[in-house]
C-alpha positions in Angstrom: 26.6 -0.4 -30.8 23.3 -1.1 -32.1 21.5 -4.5 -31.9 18.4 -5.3 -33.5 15.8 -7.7 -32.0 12.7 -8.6 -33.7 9.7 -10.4 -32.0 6.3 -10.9 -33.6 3.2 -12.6 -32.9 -0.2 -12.9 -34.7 -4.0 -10.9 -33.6 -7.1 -13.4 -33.0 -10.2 -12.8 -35.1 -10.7 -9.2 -33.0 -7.5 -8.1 -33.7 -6.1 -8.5 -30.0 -2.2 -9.7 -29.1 0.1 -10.4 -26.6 3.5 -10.3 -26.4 5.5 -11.1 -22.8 7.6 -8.4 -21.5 11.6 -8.6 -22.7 14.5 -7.9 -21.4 17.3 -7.0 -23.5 21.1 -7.0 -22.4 23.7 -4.8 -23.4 27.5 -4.8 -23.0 27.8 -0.8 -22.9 26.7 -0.2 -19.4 30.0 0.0 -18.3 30.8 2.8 -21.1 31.8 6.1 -19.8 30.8 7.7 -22.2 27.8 6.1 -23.8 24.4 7.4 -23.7 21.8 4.3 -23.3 19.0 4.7 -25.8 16.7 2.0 -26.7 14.5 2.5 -30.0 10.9 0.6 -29.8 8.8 -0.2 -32.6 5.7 -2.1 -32.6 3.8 -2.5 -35.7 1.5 -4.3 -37.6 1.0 -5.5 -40.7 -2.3 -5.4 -42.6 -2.8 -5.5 -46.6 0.8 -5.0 -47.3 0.8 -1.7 -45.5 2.7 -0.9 -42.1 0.9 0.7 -39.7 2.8 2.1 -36.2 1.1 0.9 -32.9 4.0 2.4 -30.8 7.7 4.4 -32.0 9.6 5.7 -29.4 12.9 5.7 -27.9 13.5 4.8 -24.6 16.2 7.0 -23.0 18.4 5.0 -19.9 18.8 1.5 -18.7 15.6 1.3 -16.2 12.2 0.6 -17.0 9.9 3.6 -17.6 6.5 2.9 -15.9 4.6 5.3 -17.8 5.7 4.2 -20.9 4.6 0.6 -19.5 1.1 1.6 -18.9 0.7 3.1 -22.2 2.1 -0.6 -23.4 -0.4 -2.1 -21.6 -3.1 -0.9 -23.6 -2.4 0.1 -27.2 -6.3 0.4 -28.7 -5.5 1.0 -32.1 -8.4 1.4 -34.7 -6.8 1.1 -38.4 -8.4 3.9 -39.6 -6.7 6.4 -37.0 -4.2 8.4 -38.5 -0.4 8.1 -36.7 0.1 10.9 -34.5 3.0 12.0 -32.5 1.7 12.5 -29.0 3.1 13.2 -25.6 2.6 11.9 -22.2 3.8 12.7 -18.2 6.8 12.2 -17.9 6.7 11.9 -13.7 10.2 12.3 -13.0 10.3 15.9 -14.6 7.2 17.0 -15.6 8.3 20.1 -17.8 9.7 17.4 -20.1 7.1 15.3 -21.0 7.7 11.6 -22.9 6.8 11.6 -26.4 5.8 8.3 -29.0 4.3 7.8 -32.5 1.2 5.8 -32.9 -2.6 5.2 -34.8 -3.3 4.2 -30.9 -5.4 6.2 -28.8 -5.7 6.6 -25.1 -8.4 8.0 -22.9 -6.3 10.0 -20.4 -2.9 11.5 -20.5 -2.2 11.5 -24.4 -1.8 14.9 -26.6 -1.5 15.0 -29.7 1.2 17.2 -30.7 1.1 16.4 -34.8 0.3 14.0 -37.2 2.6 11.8 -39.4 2.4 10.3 -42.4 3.2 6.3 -42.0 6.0 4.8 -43.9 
């Protein structure tokens, strides 16, 4: 079942947001056979043209700290082009997490390829 939720906000005169934390309820828990996935997308808007802070999708029902740190912090310079990076995944390392973004992180970000924005 897919549900669609759509927040936005608007930068100051540096360019810096926030946006609270969200919780988002679903009636398939209780599916045998469902798989929980949750797509995020946060974008924003500048001259008419998209550009991707963060595109991932969030496998499970539970929060995923990592992907909360990198959350926490999304320096994005317009510029940048999107890459698709990976990150530690700490509950099974050989398998790491993996996001879109023009962001960049100091630590614990590898670029594995660049993408062309849409």
């Amino acid at each position: 079942m897919k549900k669609k939720r759509i927040d936005s906000t608007l930068t100051d005169e540096q360019g810096c947001f926030n946006m609270p934390a969200v919780n988002i309820r679903s009636k398939a828990p209780g599916w045998v056979f469902a798989e929980q996935r949750t797509k995020q997308i946060i974008g924003i808007e500048y001259q008419k043209k998209f550009h991707v802070l963060w595109s991932t999708v969030l496998a499970g029902i539970e929060p995923v700290e990592s992907y909360n740190q990198k959350l926490a912090q999304l320096n994005a310079d317009l510029a940048n082009p999107c890459v698709v990076f990976t990150f530690m995944n700490k509950h099974n390392p050989n398998n790491p997490h993996c996001a879109r973004s023009i962001c960049r992180w100091p630590e614990d970000f590898e670029i594995f390829r660049t993408v062309e924005e849409t």
